[in-house]
C-alpha positions, 0 to 999 in steps of 0.5 A: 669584457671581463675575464679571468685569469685562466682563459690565458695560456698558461706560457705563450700568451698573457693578458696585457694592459698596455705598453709604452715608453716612458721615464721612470717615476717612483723609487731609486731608478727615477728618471730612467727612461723605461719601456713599461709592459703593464700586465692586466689583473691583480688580486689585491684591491689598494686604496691608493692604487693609480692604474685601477684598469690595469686590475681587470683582464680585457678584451683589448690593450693599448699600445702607443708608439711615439714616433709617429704618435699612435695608439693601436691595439692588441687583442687578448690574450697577446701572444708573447711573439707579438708582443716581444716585436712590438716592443722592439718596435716601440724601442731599442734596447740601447734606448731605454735604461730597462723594461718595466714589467708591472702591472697589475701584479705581473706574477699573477701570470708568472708561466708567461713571465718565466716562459717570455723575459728569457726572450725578451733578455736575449734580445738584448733588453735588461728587465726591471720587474714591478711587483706587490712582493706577495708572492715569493713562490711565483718569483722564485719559478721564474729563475732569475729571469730579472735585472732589477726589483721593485718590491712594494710594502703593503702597510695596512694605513696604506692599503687597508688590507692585512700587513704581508710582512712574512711575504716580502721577507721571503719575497725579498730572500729570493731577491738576495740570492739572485743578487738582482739591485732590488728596492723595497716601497712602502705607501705611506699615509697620514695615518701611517704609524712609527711602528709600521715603518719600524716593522718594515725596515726590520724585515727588509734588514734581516732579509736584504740589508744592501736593499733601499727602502723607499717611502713614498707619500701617497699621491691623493686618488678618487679613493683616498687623500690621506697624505702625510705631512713633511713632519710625519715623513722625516720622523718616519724616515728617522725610524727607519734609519734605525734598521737600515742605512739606505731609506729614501723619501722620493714621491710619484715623480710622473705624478708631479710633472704630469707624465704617463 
């Protein structure tokens, strides 16, 4: 059952997608094992988009837990005390590098957020936020209430959408006086262009030059299957360069290996 985004309390509750234990697949932290709290809704639409479910608000999230395996659900809206025992249940925070917030765009519901990662820092986890950098103002009401940032570049070859370059610049202003370790990843395609990577890392070097910038090669989806030859992500890797000493190419590794 579909809903929107003001049928949630605007600070104890929020509308979860679901929630579990997993490594990190994507950018600078690959391969840290993570609790991953995947808000519901979004309100962009990209192609290349791997946790399309995750867009729309639900009547029900799923929460899995290892050890025994199990799947149980939580009914929407959860509250935010429900859900801050159940990912102590599911790990302890010695166990995990972070936990992931993402979604969806999790600053969609940024009063939950501001009202819920104070709580979920105090019981000893660190936070590692997952976001499109669109919305600087929902970042900054937050308070610094996270450890890590990872700021999706929205290129239009990419997304087929507008370019939100003037978004991520103040996105990433916050970021920097924060002083939070911050990433910025850009989805590149075949038909990802010099010029777009080269407007990219000028915006990431005048707004956070200490950020990496990661290109990430698009992982095909029902949608689109335009990924971009070992040629096309060296030269892009090269223009970046110019503006910034740390850009990385690194692919959807939980892809690869098959994992969540």
């Amino acid at each position: 059952m579909a809903r929107t985004m003001r049928d949630a309390s605007p600070r104890t509750e929020c509308y979860l997608d679901e929630l579990f234990v997993s490594v990190q697949g994507e950018g600078i932290w690959v391969g840290e094992r993570q609790a991953f709290v995947r808000l519901a809704g979004c309100g962009l639409d990209c192609v290349y988009c791997d946790s399309p479910r995750a867009r729309r608000l639900t009547a029900s999230a799923a929460v899995y837990l290892p050890e025994p395996a199990e799947r149980r659900e939580l009914r929407n809206p959860v509250s935010g005390t429900v859900l801050a025992d159940a990912l102590q249940e599911l790990a302890h925070p010695s166990s995990v590098h972070s936990v992931s917030v993402t979604g969806g765009e999790p600053l969609l519901q940024h009063r939950f957020l501001g009202w819920w990662l104070p709580v979920v820092r105090r019981l000893g986890y660190r936070v590692y936020l997952e976001t499109a950098g669109t919305l600087p103002d929902r970042l900054e009401a937050l308070g610094g209430a996270w450890d890590f940032c990872s700021m999706d570049i929205k290129l239009p070859s990419a997304t087929g959408m507008r370019s939100f370059v003037a978004e991520h610049r103040a996105f990433l202003r916050v970021c920097r006086s924060v002083g939070a370790p911050t990433m910025a990843k850009a989805v590149v395609t075949s038909g990802t262009t010099p010029e777009e990577v080269a407007e990219a890392a000028a915006m990431v070097a005048s707004a956070m030059p200490e950020a990496t910038l990661v290109l990430q090669p698009m992982t095909p989806t029902d949608r689109a299957d335009c990924v971009p030859s070992a040629e096309l992500l060296l030269a892009l890797q090269a223009v970046g360069r110019r503006y910034l000493d740390q850009v990385r190419v690194i692919p959807q590794t939980h892809r690869l290996a098959d994992i969540k």
